[in-house]
PyMOL Python script that loads the backbone (N, CA, C, O; Angstrom):
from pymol import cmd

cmd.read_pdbstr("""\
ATOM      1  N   UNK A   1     207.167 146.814 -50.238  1.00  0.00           N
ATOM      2  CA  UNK A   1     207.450 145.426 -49.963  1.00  0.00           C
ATOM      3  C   UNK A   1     206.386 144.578 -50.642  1.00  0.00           C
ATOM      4  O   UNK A   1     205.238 144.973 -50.845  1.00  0.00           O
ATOM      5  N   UNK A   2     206.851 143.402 -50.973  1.00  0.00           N
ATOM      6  CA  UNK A   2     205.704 142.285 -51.725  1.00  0.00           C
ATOM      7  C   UNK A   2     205.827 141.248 -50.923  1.00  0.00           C
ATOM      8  O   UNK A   2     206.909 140.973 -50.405  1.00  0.00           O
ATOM      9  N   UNK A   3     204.482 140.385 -50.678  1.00  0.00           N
ATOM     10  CA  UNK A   3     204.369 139.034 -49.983  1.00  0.00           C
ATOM     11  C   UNK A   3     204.394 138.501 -51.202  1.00  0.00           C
ATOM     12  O   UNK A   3     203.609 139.031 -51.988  1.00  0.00           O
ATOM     13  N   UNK A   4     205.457 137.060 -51.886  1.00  0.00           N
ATOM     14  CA  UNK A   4     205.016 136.562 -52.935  1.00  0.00           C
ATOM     15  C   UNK A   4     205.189 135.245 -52.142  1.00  0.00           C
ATOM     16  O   UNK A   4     205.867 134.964 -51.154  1.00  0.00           O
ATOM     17  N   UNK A   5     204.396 134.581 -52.870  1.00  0.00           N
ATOM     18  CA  UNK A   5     203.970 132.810 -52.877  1.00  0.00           C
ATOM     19  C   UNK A   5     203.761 132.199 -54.093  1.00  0.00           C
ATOM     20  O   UNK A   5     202.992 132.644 -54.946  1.00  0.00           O
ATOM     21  N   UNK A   6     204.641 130.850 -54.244  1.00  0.00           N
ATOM     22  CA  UNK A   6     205.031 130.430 -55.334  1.00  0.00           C
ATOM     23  C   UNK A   6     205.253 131.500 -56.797  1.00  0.00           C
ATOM     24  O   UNK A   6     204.576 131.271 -57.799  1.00  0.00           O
ATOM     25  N   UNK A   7     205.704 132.016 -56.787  1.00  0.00           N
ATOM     26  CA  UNK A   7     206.408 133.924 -57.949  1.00  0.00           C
ATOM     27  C   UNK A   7     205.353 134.588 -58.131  1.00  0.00           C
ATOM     28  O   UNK A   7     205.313 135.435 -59.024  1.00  0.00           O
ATOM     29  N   UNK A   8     204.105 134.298 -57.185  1.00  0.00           N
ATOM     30  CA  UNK A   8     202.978 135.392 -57.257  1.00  0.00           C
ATOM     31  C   UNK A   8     202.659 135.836 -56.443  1.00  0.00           C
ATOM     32  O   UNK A   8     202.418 135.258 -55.384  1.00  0.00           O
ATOM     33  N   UNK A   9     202.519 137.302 -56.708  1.00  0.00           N
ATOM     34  CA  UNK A   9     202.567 138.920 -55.653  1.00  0.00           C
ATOM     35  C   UNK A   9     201.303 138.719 -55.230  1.00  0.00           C
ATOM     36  O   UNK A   9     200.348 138.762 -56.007  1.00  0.00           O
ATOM     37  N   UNK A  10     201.193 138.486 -53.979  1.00  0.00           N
ATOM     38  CA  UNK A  10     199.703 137.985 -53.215  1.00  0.00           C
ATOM     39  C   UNK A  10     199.955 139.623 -52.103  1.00  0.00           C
ATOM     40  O   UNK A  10     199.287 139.505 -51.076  1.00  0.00           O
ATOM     41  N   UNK A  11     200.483 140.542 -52.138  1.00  0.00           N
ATOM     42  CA  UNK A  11     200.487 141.689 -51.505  1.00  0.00           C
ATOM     43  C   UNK A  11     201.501 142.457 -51.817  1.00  0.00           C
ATOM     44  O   UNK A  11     202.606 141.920 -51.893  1.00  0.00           O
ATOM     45  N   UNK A  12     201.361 144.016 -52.092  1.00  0.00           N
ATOM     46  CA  UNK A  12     202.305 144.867 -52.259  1.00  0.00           C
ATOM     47  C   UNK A  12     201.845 146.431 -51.310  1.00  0.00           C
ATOM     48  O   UNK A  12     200.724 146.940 -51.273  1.00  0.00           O
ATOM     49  N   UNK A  13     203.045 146.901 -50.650  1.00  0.00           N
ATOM     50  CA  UNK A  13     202.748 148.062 -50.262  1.00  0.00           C
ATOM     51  C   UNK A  13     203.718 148.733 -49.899  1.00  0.00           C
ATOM     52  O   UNK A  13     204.691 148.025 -49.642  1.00  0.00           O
ATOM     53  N   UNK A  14     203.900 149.958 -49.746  1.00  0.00           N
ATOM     54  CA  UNK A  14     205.053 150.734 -49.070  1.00  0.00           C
ATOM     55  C   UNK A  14     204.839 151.024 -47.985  1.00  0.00           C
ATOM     56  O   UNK A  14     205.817 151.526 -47.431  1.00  0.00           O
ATOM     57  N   UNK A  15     203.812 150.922 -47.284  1.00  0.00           N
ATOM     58  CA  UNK A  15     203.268 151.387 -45.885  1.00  0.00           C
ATOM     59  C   UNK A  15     202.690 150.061 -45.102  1.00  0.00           C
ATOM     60  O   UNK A  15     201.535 149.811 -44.760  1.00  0.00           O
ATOM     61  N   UNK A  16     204.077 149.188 -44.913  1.00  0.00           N
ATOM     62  CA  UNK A  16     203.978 148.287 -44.254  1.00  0.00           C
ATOM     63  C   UNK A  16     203.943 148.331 -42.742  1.00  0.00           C
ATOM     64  O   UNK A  16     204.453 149.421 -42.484  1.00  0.00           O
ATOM     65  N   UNK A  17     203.631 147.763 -41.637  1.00  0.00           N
ATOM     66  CA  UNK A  17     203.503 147.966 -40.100  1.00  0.00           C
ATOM     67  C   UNK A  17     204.748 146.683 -39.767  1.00  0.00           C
ATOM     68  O   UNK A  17     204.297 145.538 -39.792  1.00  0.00           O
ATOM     69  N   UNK A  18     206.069 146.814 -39.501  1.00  0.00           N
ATOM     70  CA  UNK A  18     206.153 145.756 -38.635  1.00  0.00           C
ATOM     71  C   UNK A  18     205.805 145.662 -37.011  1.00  0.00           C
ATOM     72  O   UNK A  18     205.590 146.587 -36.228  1.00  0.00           O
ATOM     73  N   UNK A  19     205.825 144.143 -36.758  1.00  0.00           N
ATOM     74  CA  UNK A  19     205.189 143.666 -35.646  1.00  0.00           C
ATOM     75  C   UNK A  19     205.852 142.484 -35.019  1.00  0.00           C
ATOM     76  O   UNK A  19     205.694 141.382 -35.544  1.00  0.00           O
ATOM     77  N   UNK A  20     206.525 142.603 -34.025  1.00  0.00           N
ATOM     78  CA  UNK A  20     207.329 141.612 -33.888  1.00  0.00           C
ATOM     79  C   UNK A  20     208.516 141.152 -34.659  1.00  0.00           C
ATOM     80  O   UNK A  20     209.079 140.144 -34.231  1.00  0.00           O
ATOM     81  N   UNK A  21     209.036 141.786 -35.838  1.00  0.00           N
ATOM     82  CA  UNK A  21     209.613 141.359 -36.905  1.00  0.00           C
ATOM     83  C   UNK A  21     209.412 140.994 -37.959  1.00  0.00           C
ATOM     84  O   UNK A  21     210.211 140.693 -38.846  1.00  0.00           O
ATOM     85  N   UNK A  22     207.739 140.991 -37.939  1.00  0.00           N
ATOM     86  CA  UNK A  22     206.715 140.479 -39.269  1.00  0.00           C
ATOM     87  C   UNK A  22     206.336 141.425 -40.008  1.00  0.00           C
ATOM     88  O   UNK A  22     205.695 142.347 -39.504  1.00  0.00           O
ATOM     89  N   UNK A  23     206.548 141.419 -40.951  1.00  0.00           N
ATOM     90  CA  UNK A  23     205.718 142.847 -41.658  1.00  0.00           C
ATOM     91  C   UNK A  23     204.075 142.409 -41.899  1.00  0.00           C
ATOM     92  O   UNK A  23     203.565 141.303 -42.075  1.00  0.00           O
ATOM     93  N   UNK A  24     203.589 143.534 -41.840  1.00  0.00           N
ATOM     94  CA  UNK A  24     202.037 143.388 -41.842  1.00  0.00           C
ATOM     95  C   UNK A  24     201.377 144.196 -42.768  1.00  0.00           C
ATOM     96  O   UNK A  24     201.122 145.313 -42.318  1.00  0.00           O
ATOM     97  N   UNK A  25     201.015 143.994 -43.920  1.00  0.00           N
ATOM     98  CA  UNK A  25     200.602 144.412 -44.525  1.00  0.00           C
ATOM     99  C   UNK A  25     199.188 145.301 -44.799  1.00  0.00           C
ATOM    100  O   UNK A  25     198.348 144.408 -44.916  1.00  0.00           O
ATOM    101  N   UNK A  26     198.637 146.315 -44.926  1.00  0.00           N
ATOM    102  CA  UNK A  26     197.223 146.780 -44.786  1.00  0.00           C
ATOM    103  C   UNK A  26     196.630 146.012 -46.279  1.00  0.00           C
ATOM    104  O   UNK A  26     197.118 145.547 -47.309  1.00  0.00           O
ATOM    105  N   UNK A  27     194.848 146.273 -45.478  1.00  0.00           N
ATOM    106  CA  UNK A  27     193.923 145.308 -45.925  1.00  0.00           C
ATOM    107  C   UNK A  27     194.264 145.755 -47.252  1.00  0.00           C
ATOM    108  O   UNK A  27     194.851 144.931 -47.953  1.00  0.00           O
ATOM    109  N   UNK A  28     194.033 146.821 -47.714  1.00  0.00           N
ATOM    110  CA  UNK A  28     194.148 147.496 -49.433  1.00  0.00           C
ATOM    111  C   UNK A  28     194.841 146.522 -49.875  1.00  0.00           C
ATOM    112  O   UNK A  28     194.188 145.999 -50.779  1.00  0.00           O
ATOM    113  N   UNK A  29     195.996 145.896 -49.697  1.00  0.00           N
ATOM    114  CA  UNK A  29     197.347 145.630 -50.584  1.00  0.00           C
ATOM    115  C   UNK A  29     196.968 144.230 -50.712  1.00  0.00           C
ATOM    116  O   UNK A  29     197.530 143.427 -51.456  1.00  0.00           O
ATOM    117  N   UNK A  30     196.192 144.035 -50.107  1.00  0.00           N
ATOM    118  CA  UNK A  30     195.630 142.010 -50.461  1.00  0.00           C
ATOM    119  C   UNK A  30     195.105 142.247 -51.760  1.00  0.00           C
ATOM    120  O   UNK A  30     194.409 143.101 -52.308  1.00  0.00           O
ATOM    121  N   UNK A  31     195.916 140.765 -52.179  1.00  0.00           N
ATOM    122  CA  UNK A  31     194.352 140.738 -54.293  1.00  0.00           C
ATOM    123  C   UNK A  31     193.713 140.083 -53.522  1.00  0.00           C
ATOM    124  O   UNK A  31     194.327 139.143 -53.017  1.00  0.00           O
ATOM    125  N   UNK A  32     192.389 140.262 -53.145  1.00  0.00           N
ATOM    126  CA  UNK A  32     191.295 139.480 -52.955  1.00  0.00           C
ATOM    127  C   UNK A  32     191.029 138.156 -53.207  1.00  0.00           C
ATOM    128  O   UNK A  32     190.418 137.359 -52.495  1.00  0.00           O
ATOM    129  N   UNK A  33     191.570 137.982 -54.345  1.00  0.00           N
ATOM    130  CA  UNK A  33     190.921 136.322 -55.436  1.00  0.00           C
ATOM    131  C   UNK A  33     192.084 135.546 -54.831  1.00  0.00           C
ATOM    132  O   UNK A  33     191.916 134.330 -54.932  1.00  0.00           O
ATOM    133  N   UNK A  34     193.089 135.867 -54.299  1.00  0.00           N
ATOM    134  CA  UNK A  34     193.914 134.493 -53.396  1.00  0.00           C
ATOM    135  C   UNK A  34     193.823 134.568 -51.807  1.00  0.00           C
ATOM    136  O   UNK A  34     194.777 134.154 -51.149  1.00  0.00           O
ATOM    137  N   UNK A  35     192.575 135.142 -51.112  1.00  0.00           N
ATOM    138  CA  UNK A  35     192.674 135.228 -49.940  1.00  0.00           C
ATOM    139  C   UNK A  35     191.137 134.457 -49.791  1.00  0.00           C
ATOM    140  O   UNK A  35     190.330 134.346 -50.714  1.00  0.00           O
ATOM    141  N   UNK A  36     190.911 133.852 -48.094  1.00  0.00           N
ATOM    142  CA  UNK A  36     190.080 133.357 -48.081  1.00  0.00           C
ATOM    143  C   UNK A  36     189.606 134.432 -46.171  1.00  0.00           C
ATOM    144  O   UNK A  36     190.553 134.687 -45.428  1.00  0.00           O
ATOM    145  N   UNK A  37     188.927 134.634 -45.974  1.00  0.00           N
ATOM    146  CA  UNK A  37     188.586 135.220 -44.546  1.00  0.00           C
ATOM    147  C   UNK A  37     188.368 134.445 -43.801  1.00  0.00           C
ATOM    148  O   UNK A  37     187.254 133.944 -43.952  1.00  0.00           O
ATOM    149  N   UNK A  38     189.325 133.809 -42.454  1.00  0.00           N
ATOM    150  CA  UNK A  38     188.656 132.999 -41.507  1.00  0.00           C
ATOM    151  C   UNK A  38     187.837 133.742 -40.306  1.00  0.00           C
ATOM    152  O   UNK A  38     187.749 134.891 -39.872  1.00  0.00           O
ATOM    153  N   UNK A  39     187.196 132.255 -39.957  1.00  0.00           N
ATOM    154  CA  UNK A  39     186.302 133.141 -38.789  1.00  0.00           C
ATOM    155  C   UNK A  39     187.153 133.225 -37.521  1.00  0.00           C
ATOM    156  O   UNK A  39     186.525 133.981 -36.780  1.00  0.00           O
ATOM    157  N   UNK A  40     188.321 132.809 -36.873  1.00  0.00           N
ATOM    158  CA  UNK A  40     189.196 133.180 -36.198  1.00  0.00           C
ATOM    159  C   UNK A  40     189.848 134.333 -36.037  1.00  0.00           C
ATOM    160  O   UNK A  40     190.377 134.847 -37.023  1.00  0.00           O
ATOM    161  N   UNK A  41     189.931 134.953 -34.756  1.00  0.00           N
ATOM    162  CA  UNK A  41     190.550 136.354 -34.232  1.00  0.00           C
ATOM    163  C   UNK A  41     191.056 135.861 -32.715  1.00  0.00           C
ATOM    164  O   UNK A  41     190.718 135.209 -31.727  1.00  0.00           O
ATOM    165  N   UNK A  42     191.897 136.501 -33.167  1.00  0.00           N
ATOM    166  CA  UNK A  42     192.649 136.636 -31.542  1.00  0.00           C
ATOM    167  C   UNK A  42     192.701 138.004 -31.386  1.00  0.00           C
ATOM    168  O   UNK A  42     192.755 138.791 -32.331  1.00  0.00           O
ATOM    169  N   UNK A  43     192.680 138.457 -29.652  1.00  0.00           N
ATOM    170  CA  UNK A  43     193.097 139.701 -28.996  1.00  0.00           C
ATOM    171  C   UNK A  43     194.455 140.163 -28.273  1.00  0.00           C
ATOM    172  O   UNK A  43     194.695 139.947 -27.085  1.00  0.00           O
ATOM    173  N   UNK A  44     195.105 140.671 -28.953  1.00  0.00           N
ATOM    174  CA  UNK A  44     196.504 141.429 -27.664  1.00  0.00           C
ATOM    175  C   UNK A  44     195.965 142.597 -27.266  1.00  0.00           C
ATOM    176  O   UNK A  44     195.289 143.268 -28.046  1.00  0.00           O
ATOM    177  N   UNK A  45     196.244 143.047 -25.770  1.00  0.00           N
ATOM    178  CA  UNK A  45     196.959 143.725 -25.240  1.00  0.00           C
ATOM    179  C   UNK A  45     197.114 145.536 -25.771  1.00  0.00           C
ATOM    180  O   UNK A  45     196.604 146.653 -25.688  1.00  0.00           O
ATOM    181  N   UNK A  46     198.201 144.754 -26.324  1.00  0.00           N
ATOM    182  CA  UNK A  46     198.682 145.959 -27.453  1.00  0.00           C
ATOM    183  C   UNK A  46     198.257 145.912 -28.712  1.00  0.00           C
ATOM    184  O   UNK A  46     198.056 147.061 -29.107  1.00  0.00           O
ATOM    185  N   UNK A  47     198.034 145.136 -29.502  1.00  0.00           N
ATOM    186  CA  UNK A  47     198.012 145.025 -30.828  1.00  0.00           C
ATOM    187  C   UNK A  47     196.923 144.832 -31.042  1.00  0.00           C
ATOM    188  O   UNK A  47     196.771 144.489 -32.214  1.00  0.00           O
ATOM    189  N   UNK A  48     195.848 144.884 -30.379  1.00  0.00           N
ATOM    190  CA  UNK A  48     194.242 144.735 -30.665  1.00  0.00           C
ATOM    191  C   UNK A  48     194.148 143.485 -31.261  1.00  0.00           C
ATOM    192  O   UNK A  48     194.855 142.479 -31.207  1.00  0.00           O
ATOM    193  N   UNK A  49     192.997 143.803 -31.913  1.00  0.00           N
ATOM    194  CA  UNK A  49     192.258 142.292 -32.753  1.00  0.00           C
ATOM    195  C   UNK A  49     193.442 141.827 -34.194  1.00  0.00           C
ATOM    196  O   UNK A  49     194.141 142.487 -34.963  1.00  0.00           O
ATOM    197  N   UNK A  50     193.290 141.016 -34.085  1.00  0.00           N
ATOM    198  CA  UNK A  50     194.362 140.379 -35.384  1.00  0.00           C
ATOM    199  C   UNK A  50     192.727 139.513 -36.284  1.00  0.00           C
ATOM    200  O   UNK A  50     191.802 138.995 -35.658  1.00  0.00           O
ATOM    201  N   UNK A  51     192.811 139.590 -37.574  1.00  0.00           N
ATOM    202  CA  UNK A  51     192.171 138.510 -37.982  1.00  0.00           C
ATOM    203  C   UNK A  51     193.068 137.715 -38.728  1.00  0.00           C
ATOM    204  O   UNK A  51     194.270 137.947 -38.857  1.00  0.00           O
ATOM    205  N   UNK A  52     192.421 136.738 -39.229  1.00  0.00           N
ATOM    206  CA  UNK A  52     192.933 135.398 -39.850  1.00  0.00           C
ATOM    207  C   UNK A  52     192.602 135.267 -41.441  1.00  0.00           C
ATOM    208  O   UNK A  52     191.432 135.523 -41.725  1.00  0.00           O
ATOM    209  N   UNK A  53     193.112 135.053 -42.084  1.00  0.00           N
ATOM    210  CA  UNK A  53     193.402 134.670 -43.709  1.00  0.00           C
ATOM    211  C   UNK A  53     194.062 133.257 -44.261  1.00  0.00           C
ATOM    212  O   UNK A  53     195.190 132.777 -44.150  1.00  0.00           O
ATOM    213  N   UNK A  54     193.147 132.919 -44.748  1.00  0.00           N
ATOM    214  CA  UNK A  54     194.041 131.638 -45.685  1.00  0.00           C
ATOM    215  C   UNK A  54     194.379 131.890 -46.573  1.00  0.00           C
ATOM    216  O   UNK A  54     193.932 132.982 -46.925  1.00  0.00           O
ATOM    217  N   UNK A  55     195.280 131.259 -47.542  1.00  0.00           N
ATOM    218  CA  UNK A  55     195.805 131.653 -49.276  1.00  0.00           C
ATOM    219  C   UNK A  55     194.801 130.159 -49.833  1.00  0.00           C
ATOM    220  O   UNK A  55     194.602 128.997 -49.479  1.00  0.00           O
ATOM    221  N   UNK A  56     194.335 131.232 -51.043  1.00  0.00           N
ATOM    222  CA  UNK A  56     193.459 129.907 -51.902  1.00  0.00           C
ATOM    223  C   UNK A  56     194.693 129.627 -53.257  1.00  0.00           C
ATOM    224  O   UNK A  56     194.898 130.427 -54.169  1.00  0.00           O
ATOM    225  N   UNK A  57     195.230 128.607 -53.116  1.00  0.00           N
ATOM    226  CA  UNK A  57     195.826 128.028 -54.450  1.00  0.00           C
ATOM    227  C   UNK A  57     194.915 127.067 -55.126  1.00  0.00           C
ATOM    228  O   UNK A  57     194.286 126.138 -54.620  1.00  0.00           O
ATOM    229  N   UNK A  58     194.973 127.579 -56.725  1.00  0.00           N
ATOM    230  CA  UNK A  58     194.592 126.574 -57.739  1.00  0.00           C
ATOM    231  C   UNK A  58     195.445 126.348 -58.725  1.00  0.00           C
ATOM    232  O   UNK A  58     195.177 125.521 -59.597  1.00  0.00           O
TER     233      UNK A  58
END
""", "prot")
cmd.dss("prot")
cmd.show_as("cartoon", "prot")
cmd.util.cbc("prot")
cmd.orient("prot")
C-alpha cells in the first residue's frame, strides 16, 4: 500500500497494520524529508502509545 499526497509517495509498505479502518503504516516506510515529529502522544487501552507526525510541504 502507498500513502500519496499531492502524486507523492510519502509511504509504501506491504506490512501494513489496520486500525480502526486506517491503515498504519510502520516507521521504516516513512521518507523522512516529508515528515516532521510532533511532541504529542496519546495513550489507548489497547493500542498503546500512538505518536504524532506532520507532512512538511515545499
Amino acid at each position: 500500500m502507498q500513502a500519496i499526497f499531492s502524486g507523492t509517495v510519502m509511504a509504501e509498505s506491504d506490512d501494513i497494520v489496520m486500525v480502526d479502518g486506517h491503515p498504519c503504516f510502520p516507521l521504516a516506510s516513512m521518507r523522512n524529508d516529508f515528515y516532521s515529529a510532533s511532541a504529542h502522544t496519546s495513550v489507548c487501552g489497547w493500542k498503546g502509545t500512538a505518536r504524532y507526525w506532520g507532512v512538511v510541504v515545499s
